[in-house]
C-alpha positions as CSV (number, residue, x, y, z in Angstrom):
1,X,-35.1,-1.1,1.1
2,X,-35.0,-3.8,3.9
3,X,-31.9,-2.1,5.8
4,X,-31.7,-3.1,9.1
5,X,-31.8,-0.3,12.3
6,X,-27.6,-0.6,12.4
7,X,-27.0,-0.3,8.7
8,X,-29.6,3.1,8.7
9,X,-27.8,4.2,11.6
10,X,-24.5,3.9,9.6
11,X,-25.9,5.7,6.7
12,X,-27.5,8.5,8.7
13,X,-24.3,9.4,10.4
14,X,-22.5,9.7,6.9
15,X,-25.4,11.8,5.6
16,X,-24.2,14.8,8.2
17,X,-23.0,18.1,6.8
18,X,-21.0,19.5,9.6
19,X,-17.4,17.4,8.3
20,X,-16.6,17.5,12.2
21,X,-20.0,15.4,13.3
22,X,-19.7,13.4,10.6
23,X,-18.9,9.8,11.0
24,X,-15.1,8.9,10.1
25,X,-13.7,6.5,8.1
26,X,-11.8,4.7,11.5
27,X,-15.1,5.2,13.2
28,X,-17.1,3.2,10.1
29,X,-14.7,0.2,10.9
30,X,-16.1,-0.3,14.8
31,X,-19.9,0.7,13.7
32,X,-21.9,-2.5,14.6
33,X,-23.3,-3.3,11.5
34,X,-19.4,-3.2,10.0
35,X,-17.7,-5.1,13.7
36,X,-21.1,-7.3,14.8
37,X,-20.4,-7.9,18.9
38,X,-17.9,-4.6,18.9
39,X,-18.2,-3.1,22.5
40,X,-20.6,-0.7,20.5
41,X,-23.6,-2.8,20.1
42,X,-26.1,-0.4,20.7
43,X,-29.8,0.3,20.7
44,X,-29.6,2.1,17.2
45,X,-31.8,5.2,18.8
46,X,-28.8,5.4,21.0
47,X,-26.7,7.9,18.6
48,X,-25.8,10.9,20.7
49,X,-22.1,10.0,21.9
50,X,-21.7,7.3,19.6
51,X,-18.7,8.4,17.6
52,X,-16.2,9.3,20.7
53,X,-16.7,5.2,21.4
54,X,-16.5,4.5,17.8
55,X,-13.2,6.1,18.0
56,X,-11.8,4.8,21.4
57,X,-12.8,1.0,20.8
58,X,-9.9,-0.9,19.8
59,X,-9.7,-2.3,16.4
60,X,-10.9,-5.9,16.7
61,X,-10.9,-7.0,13.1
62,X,-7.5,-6.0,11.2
63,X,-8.8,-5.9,7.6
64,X,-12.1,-5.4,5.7
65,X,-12.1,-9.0,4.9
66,X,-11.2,-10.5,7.7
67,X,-13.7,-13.0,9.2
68,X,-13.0,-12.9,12.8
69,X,-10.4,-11.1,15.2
70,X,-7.0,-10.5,14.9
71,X,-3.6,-9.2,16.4
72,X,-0.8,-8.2,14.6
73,X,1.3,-10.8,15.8
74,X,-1.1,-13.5,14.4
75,X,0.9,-12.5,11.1
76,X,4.7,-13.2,12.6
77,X,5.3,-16.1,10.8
78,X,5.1,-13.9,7.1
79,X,7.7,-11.6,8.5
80,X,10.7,-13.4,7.0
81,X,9.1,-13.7,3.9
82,X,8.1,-10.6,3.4
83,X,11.5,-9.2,4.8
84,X,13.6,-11.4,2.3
85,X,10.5,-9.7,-0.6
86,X,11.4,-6.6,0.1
87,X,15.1,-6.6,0.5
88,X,14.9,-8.0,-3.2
89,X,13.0,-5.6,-4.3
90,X,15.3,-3.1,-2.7
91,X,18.3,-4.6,-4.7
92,X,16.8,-3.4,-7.9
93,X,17.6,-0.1,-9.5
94,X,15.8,2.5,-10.3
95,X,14.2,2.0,-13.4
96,X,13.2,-1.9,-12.4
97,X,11.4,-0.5,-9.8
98,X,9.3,1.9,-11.4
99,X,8.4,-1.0,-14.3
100,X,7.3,-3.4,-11.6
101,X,5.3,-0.7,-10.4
102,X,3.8,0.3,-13.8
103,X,2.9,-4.1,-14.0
104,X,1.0,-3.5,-11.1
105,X,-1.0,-0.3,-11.9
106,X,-1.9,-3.1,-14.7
107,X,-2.3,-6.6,-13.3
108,X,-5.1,-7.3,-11.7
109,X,-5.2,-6.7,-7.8
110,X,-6.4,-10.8,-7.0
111,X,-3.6,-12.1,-9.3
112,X,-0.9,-10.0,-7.2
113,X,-2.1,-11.0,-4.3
114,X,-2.2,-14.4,-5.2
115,X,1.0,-14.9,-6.4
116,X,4.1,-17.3,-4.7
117,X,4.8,-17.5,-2.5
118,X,1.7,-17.6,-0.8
119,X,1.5,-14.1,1.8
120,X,-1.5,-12.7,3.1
121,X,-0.6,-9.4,1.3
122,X,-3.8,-7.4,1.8
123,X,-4.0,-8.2,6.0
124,X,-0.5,-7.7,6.1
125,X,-1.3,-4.0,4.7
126,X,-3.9,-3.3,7.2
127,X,-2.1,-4.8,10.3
128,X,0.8,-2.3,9.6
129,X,-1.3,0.4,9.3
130,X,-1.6,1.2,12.7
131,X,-3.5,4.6,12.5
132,X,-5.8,3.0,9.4
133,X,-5.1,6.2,7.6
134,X,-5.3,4.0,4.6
135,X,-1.5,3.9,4.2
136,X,1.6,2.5,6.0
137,X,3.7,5.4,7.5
138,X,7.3,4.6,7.9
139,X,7.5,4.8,11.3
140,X,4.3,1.9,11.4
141,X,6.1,0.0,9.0
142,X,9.5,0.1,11.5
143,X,7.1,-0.9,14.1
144,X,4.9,-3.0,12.6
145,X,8.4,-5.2,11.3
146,X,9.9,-5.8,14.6
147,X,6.8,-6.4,16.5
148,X,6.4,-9.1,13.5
149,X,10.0,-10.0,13.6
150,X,10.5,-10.6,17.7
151,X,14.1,-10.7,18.7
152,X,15.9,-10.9,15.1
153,X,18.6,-9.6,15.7
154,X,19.9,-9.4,12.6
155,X,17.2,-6.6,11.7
156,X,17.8,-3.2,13.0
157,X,15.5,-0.3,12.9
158,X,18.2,1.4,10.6
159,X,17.9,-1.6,7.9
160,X,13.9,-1.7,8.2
161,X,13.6,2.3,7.9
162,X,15.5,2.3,4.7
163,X,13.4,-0.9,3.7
164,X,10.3,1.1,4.5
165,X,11.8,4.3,2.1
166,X,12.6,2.2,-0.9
167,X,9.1,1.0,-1.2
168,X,7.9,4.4,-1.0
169,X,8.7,5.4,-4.4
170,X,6.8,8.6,-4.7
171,X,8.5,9.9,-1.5
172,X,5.5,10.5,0.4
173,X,6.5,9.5,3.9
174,X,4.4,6.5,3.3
175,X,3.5,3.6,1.7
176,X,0.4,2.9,-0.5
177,X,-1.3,-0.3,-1.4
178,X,-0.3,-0.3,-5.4
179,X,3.4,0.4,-3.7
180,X,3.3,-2.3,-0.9
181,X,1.4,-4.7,-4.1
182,X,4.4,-4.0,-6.2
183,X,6.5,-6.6,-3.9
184,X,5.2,-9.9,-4.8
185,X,5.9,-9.3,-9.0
186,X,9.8,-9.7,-7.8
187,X,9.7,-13.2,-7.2
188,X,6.4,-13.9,-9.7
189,X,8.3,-16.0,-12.5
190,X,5.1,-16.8,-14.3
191,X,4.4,-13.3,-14.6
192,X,8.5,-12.3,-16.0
193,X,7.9,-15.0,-18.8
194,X,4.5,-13.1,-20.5
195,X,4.7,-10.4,-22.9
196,X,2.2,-8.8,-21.1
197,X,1.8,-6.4,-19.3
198,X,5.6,-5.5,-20.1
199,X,4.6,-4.8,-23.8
200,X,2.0,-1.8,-22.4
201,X,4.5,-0.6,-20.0
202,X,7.3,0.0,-22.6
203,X,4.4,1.7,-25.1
204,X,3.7,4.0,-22.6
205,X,7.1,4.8,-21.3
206,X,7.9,5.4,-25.5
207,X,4.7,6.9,-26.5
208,X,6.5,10.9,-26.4
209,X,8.7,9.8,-28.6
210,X,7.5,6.5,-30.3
211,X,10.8,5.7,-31.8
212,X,11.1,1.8,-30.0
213,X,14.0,3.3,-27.0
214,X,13.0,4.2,-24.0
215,X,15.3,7.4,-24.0
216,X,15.6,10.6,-21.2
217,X,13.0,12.5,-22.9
218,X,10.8,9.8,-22.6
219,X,11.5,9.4,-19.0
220,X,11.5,13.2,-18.3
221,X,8.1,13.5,-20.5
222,X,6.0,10.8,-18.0
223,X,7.7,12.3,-14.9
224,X,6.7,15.9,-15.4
225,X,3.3,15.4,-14.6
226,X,4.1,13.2,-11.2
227,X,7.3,15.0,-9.9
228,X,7.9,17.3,-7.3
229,X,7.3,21.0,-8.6
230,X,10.1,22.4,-6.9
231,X,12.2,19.7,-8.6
232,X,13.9,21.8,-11.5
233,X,14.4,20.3,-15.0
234,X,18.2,20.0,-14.9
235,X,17.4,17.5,-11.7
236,X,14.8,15.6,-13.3
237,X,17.5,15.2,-16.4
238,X,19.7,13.8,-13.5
239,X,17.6,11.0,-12.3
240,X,16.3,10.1,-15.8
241,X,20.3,9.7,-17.2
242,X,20.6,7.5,-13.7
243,X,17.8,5.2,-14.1
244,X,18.6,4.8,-17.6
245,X,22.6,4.2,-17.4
246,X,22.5,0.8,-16.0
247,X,20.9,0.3,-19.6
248,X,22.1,2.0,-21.7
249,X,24.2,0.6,-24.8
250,X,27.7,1.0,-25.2
């Protein structure tokens, strides 16, 4: 196939059965042939010990597309921008959260990201994500913000913590990229005036009961396959009636 000694190297250590021998995800991102001039640029034969240094090499280049090294703080001047993003999207309710998030799981990922203003939304991700676990904990995100932020002082670790659990909106205890990709479509005007993809949203939020209103048995119909099963029914009832009141008609 033409592969090169580094790239067969990567491949072999992937191909391993034993799950504990086999090569991590973390460890991919400092192989050579993924980080060229890592402090792992080794003969390829050498592949005893290779993953313990794959794993305590310090991560050089922050994203997958990232085209030469990086820190954290090389993103501080975003931080207000994204601060002031989020706190908007924070200042929505309920159910204006979860149809920006349903937008997203149908826009395409290029056209969020590219949206104004201009942040680097995917490095951003992967600069937070200190343990590159693939998601941004809320403790990284806390972290991540006031190592971005400096001295603000009018930021506290009480104000980005409940920042960091509103765009959680699954309540996982962390972050993931179609939640953190949600954030740009608050300020994305071009995208509010278009009848799509709001037109699919409100089909499927109205498809159990295809009667034109998004009502509570609508809500509680798409939520019971995504909820917490230890939620009980008269709860879920609860929360739909309180994302829907803001909206109701009188």
């Amino acid at each position: 196939l033409g592969l090169t000694e580094f790239a067969r190297d990567l491949v072999r250590r992937f191909l391993v059965v034993d799950e504990h021998r086999r090569l991590t995800g973390v460890e991919a991102l400092r192989h050579p042939w993924l980080e060229p001039g890592g402090l792992l640029l080794l003969q390829p034969s050498e592949t005893t010990e290779i993953g313990n240094n794959l794993m305590g090499s310090p991560r050089r280049y922050l994203s997958p597309t990232a085209c030469s090294e990086g820190r954290v703080s090389d993103y501080a001047e975003h931080a207000p921008a994204l601060l002031s993003l989020v706190a908007q999207f924070a200042q929505l309710d309920a159910l204006q959260q979860m149809l920006l998030l349903m937008c997203a799981q149908m826009t395409p990922e290029i056209e969020l990201a590219n949206s104004s203003p201009p942040l680097p939304w995917y490095e951003l991700y992967f600069a937070l994500d200190a343990n590159e676990d693939g998601r941004i904990d809320i403790a990284e995100f806390v972290d991540g913000m006031r190592s971005l932020l400096g001295r603000a002082d009018h930021v506290n670790e009480e104000d980005l913590t409940a920042l960091a659990h509103v765009l959680d909106l699954d309540s996982s205890g962390a972050i993931e990229w179609i939640e953190w990709i949600v954030v740009p479509l608050v300020v994305a005007k071009e995208k509010h005036e278009q009848i799509e993809p709001l037109l699919t949203v409100f089909r499927a939020l109205d498809r159990p009961s295809s009667d034109g209103i998004i009502g509570v048995a609508d809500l509680l119909a798409v939520s019971a396959g995504s909820s917490d099963e230890g939620m009980s029914s008269s709860r879920l009832r609860e929360i739909a009636c309180r994302m829907l009141s803001p909206w109701s008609m009188s």
